[in-house]
VOLUMLO-500199 format. One line per field, with one value per residue (C-alpha): chain; y negated, z negated, x. Coordinates in Angstrom, 1 decimal, decimal comma, always signed. Example, Ala and Ser with C-alpha at 12.3 -4.5 7.8 and 13.67 -1.06 7.14 Angstrom:
! residues 2
kette <- (A;A)
v <- (+4,5;+1,1)
w <- (-7,8;-7,1)
u <- (+12,3;+13,7)
END
This chain:
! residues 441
kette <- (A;A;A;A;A;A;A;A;A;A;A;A;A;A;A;A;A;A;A;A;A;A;A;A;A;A;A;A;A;A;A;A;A;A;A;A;A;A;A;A;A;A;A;A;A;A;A;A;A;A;A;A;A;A;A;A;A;A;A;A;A;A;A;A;A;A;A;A;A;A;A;A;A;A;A;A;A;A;A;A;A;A;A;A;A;A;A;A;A;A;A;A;A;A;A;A;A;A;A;A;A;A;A;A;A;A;A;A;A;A;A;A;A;A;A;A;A;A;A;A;A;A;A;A;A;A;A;A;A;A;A;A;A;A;A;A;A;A;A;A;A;A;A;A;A;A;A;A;A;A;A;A;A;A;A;A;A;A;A;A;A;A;A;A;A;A;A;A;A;A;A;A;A;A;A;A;A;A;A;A;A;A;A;A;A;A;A;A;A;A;A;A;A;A;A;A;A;A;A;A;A;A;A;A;A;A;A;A;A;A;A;A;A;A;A;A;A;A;A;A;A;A;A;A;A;A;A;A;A;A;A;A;A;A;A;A;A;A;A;A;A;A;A;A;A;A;A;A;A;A;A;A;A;A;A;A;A;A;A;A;A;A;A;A;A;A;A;A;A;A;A;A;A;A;A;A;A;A;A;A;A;A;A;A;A;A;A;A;A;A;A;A;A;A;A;A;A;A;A;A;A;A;A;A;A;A;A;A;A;A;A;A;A;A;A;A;A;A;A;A;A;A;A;A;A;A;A;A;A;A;A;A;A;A;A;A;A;A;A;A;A;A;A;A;A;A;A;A;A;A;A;A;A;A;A;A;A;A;A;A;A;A;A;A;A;A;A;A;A;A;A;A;A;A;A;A;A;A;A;A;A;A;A;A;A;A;A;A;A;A;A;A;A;A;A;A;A;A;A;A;A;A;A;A;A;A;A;A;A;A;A;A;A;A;A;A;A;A;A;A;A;A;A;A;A;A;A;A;A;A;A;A;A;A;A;A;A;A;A;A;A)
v <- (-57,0;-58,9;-62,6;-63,9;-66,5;-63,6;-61,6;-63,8;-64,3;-61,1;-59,8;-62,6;-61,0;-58,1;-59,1;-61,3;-58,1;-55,4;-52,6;-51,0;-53,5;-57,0;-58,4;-61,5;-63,6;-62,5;-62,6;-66,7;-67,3;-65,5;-67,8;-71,0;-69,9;-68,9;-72,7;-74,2;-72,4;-73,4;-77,1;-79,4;-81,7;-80,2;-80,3;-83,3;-82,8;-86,9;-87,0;-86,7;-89,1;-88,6;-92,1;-93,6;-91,1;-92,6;-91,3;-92,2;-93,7;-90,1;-88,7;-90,9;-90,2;-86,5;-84,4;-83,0;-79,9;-79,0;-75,4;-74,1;-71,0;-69,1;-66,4;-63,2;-64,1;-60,5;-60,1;-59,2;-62,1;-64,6;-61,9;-59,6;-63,1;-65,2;-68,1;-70,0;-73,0;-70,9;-68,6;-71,6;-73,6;-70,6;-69,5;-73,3;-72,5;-68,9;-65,9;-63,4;-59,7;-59,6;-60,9;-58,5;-59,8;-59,0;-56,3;-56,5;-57,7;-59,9;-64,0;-65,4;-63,3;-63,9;-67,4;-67,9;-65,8;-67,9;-70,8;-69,2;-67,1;-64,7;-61,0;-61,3;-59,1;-61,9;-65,0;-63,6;-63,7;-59,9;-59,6;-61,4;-60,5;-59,1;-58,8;-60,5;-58,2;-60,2;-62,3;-60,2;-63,1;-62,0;-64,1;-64,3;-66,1;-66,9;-68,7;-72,6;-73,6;-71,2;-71,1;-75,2;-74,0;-73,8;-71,4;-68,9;-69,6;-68,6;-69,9;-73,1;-74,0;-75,9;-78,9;-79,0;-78,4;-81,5;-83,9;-82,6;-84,4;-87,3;-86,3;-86,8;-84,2;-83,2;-80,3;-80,1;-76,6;-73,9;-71,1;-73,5;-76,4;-77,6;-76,8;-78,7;-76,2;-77,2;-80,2;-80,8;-81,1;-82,8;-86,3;-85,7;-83,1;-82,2;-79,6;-76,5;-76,8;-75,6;-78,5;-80,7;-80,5;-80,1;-83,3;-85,4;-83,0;-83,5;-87,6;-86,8;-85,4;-88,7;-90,9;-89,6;-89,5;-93,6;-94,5;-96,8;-94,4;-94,4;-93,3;-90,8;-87,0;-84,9;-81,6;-80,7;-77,4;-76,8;-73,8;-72,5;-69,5;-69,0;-66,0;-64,3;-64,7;-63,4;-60,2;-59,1;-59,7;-58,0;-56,3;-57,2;-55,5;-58,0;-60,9;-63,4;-62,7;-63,9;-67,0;-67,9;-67,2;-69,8;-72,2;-72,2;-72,5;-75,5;-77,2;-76,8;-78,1;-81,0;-81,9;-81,8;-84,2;-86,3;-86,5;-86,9;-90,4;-91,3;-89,7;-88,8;-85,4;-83,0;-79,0;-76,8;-73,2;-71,5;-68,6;-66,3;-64,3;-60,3;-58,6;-56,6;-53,2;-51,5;-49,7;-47,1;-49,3;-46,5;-43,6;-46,0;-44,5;-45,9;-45,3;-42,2;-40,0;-39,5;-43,1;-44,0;-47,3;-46,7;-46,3;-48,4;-52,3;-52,2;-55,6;-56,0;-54,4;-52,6;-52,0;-51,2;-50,9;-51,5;-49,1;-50,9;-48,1;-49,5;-46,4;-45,7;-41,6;-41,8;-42,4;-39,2;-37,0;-39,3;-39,7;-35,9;-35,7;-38,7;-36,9;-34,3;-36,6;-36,5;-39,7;-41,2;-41,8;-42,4;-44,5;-44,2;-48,1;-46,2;-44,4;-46,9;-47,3;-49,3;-52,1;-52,6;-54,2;-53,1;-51,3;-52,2;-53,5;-55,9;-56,7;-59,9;-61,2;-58,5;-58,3;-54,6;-52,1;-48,5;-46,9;-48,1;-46,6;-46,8;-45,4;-43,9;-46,0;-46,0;-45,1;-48,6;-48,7;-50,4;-50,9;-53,2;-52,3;-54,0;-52,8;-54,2;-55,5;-54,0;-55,2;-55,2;-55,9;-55,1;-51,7;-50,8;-53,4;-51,8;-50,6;-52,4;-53,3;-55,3;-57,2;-61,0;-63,9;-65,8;-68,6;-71,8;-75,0;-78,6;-80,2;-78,0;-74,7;-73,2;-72,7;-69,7;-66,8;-64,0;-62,5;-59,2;-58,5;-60,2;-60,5;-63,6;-64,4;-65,6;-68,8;-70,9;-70,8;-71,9;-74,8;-76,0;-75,8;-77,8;-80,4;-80,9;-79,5;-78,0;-74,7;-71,8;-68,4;-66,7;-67,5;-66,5;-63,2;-64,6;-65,1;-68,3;-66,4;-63,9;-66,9;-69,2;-67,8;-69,3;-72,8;-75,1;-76,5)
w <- (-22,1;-22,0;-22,7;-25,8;-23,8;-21,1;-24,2;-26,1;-22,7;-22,3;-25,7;-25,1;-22,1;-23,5;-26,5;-23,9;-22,8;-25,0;-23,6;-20,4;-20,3;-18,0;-15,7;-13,2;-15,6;-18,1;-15,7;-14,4;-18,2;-18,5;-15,8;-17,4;-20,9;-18,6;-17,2;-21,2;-22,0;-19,6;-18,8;-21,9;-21,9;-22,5;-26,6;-28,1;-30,1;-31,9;-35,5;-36,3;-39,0;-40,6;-41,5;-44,4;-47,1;-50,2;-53,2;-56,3;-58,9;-60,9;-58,4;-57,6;-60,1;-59,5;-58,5;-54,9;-53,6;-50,0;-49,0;-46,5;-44,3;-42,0;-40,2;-40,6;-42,8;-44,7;-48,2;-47,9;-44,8;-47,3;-48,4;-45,4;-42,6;-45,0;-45,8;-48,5;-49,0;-49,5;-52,1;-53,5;-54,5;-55,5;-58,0;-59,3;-59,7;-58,7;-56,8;-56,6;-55,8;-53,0;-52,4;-51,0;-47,8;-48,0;-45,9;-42,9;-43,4;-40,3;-39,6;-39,2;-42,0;-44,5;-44,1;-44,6;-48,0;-49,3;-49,5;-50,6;-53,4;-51,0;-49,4;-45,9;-46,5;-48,3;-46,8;-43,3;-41,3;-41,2;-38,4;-35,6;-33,5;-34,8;-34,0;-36,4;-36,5;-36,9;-33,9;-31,9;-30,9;-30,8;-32,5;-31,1;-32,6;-29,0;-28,3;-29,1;-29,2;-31,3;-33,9;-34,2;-35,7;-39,2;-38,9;-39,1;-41,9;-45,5;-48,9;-50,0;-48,7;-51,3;-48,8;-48,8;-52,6;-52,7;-50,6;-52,5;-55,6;-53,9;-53,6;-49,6;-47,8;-44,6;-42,5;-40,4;-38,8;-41,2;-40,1;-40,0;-40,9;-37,4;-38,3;-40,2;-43,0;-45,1;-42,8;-43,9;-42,4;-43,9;-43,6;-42,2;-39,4;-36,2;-33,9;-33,0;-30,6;-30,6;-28,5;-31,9;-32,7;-36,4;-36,7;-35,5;-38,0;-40,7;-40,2;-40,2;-43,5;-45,0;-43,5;-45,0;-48,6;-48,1;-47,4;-50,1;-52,8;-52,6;-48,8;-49,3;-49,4;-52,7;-50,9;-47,2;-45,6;-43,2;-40,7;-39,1;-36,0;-35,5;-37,3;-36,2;-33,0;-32,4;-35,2;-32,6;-29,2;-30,1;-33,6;-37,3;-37,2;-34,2;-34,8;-32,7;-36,3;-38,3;-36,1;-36,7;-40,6;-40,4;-38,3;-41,4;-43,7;-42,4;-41,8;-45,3;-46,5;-43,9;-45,1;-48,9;-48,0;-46,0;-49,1;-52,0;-51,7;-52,2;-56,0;-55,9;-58,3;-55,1;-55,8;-52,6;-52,5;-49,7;-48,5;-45,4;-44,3;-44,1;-43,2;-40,2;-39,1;-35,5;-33,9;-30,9;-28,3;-25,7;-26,4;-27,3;-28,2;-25,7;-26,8;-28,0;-25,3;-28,3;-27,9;-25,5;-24,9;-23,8;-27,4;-28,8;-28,5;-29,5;-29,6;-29,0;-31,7;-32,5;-35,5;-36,5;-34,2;-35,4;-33,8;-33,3;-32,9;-30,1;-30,9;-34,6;-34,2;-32,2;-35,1;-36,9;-33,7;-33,0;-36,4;-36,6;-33,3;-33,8;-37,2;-35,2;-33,7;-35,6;-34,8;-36,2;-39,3;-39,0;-41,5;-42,3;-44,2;-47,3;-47,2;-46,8;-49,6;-52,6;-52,5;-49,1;-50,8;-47,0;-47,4;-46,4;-50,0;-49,6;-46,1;-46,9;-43,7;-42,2;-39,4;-40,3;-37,3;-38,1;-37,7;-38,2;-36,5;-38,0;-36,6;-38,1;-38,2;-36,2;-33,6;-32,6;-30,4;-26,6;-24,8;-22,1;-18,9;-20,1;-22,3;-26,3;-28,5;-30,7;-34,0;-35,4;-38,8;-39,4;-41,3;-44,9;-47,0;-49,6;-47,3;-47,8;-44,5;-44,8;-47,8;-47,5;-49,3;-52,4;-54,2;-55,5;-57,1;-58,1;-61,3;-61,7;-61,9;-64,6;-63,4;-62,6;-63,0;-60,6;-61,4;-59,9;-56,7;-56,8;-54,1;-52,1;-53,7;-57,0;-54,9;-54,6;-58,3;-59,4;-57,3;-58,0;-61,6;-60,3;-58,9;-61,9;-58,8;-60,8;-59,3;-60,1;-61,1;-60,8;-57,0;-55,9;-56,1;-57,4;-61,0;-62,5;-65,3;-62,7;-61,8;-64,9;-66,2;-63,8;-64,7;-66,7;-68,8)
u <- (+119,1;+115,8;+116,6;+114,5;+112,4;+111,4;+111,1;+108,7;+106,8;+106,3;+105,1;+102,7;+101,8;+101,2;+99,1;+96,6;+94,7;+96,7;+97,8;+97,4;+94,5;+95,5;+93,7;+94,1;+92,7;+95,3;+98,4;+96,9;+97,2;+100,9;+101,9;+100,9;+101,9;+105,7;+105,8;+104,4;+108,0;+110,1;+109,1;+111,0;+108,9;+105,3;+106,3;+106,8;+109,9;+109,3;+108,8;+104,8;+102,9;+99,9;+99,0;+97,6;+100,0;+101,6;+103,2;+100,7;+103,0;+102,8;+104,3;+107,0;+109,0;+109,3;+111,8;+112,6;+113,2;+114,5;+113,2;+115,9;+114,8;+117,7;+115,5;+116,9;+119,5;+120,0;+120,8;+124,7;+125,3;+126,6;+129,7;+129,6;+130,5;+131,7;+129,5;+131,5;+130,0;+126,4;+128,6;+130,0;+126,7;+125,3;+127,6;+127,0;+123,4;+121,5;+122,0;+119,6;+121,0;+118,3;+114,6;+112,6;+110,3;+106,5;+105,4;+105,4;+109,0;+108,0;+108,8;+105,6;+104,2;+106,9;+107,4;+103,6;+103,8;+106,9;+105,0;+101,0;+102,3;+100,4;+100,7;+100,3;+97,0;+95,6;+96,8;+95,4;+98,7;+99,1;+101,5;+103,0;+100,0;+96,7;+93,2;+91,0;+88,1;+85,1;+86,0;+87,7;+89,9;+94,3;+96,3;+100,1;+103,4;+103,9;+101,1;+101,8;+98,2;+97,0;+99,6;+98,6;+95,0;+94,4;+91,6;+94,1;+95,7;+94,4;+95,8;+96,9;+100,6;+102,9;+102,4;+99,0;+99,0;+101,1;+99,2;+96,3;+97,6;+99,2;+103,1;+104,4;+105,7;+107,5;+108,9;+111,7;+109,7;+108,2;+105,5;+102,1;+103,3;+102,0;+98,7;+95,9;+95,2;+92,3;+92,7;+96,1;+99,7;+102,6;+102,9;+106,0;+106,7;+107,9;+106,4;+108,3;+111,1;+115,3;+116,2;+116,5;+120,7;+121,2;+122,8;+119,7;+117,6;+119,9;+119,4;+115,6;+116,2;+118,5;+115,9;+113,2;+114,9;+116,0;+112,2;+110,7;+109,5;+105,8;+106,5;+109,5;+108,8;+109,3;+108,8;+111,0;+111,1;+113,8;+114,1;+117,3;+116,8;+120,3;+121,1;+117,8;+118,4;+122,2;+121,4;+118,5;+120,3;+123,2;+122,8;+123,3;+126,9;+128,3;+130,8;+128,3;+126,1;+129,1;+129,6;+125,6;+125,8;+128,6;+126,8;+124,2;+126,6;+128,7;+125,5;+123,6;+127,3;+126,7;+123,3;+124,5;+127,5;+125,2;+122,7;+124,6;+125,4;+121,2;+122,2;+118,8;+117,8;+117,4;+116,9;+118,0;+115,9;+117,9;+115,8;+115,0;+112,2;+113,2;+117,1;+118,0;+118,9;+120,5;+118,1;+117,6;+117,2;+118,1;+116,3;+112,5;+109,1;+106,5;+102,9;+102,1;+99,7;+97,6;+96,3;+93,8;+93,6;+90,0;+89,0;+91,5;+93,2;+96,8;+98,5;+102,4;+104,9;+107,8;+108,2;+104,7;+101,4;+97,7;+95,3;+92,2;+89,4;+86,5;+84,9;+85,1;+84,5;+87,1;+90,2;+90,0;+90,6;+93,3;+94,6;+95,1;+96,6;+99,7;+100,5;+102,4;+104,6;+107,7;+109,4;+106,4;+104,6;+100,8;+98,4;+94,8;+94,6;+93,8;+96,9;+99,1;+102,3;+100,5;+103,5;+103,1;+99,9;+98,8;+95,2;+91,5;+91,1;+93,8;+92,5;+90,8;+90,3;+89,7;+92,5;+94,5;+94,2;+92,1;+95,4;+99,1;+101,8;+105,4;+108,7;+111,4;+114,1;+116,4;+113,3;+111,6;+108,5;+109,1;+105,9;+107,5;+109,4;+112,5;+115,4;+115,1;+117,1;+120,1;+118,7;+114,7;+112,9;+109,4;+110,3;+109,5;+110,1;+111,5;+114,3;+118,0;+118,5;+115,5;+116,3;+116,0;+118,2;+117,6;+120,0;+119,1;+121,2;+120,5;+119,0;+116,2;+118,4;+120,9;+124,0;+126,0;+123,3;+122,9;+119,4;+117,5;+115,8;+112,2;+109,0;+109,3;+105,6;+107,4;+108,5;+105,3;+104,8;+108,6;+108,8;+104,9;+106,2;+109,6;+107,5;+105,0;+101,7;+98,7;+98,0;+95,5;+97,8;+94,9;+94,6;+97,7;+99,9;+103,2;+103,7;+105,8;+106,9;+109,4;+111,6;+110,9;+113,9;+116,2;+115,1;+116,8;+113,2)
END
């Protein structure tokens, strides 16, 4: 099995000159991007300040809300490996059945969309890796500099909404929180980095909520990997998946214990991005012979490929010819499901490939020379494997209520509302009124 570091390195490696395209240039920057990874101290892992932030006096006597993420952290963990205290706080506030990830049901994607209100399609971040069209220029998960630039980031995130109207923020890691978006970051943050134990990160968290008020953060984000990891190296199914969902659990319980003496009125949104499902990681589609890759880029995937046509009278031949491969299904963009909310009219940006590929689960697409993991996501997002995790508790909830599966877009709005932000409906795709019913006023 391909260890997640070489695996990372490698998509990256793969997505520098796409496929069957690298050159000596591309393998010199492989190399450094390989040594970036592996020396510690090349990211700094100290807390970052934007200077010169304050809470207006509006704003300080607002509420707070701490936005937890567990990657990967599927609908039926909580029951399925027995995550009590999550169960417990839940049942003293809400529990949604299931939220359902935006397609594609993808980390960077998804996280981005939690906290826009937007579908990836519109807030730009279309995939893990993509080719924005106009440009030309690949954008990769796996490449540290790049995911630090706000030019790739549409949308307004709830942090940047925030600061907008004077309320302090900060982020213990979310999807572009490193970034200056609309030349904005929280005013607290840390840069990316799983060297950080929990209990150092959960003192971050205490110490920002004992700062003086016009300095303390009203809105945190907080990002666990765990379960994400150990569901893809060895499957959703294994019992190194239940020991992760526990980890989360005992330390959300940790951080609650360690902030309830501030008695301050705190809201926890516990969330994650997509589920997870066992795939064929044996018997792996490589890419099709119908694809030439000298009429066509193809970044990394697995679960889904964009077809980038060089020669545009070149897709329709091609098109035809991948529809009679049956572990596949093939796209046109104006084909494409209408809730995946995934064709060239919702391609703002203009960053969706000519052609999508999808597999058939349990088929997953391997274009490396190494063996891949158990368990993927990426699939249909209406799929239940690929559901994602909703529950809520605190001040700002009602208590006891288990409510129907809802888009992860409906987030942004409820906890702008929760916070007293102005925000434009009209600009986003969530809608306030799906999850004003969970709220207490």
């Amino acid at each position: 099995m391909l260890h997640p570091m070489k695996y990372k390195i490698f998509s990256f490696f793969i997505g520098l000159g796409f496929i069957g395209q690298l050159t000596a240039q591309d393998t010199s920057k492989v190399n450094n991007h390989n040594y970036t990874l592996a020396e510690k101290n090349i990211i700094d892992i100290t807390q970052q300040i934007v200077p010169g932030r304050k809470n207006s006096p509006a704003q300080q006597i607002k509420p707070y809300i701490i936005l937890i993420s567990a990657d990967g952290f599927r609908a039926d963990f909580a029951e399925k490996y027995e995550a009590k205290n999550l169960q417990n706080l839940s049942n003293n506030g809400i529990r949604a059945k299931f939220m359902t990830p935006s397609y594609p049901s993808v980390t960077f994607p998804n996280h981005y969309s939690i906290v826009t209100g937007l579908y990836p399609s519109h807030h730009g971040l279309v995939d893990n890796s993509y080719i924005d069209v106009p440009t030309g220029a690949f954008y990769n998960m796996g490449n540290k500099k790049m995911v630090a630039e706000g030019k790739w980031y549409g949308g307004t995130p709830l942090w940047v909404l925030a600061e907008k109207q004077q309320m302090v923020t900060a982020s213990f890691y979310w999807v572009a929180s490193e970034a200056a978006i609309q030349g904005i970051r929280p005013t607290y943050y840390y840069n990316y980095s799983e060297k950080v134990p929990i209990g150092t990160r959960i003192k971050a968290v205490k110490d920002w909520l004992t700062l003086p008020e016009e300095n303390r953060p009203h809105l945190i984000t907080f990002y666990f990997p765990d379960v994400d990891h150990d569901a893809h190296d060895f499957g959703p199914e294994d019992p190194r998946v239940k020991k992760s969902v526990q980890f989360v659990d005992s330390s959300i319980h940790a951080l609650q214990l360690a902030l309830a003496p501030l008695n301050l009125p705190i809201s926890y949104i516990f969330v994650s991005d997509h589920g997870m499902t066992t795939v064929d990681n044996v018997n792996t589609l490589g890419l099709p012979k119908a694809v030439d890759t000298s009429y066509f880029k193809v970044p990394w995937g697995d679960a889904q490929l964009h077809l980038y046509a060089k020669d545009a009278s070149k897709i329709e031949s091609t098109y035809q010819e991948l529809k009679k491969d049956t572990n596949i299904t093939v796209y046109k963009l104006d084909e494409t499901p209408d809730y995946w909310h995934y064709k060239k009219s919702d391609d703002w940006n203009n960053r969706l490939g000519d052609l999508l590929l999808i597999p058939k689960v349990p088929k997953i697409f391997n274009l490396s020379p190494y063996k891949t993991t158990k368990g993927k996501h990426g699939f249909d997002n209406h799929l239940v494997d690929m559901r994602a995790s909703f529950m809520a508790w605190g001040p700002a909830f009602k208590k006891g209520k288990v409510i129907e599966g809802f888009e992860n877009i409906n987030i942004y709005p409820i906890i702008a509302n929760v916070l007293g932000l102005k925000f434009d409906e009209s600009k986003i795709d969530g809608k306030l009124n799906v999850l004003k019913p969970i709220l207490k006023k």
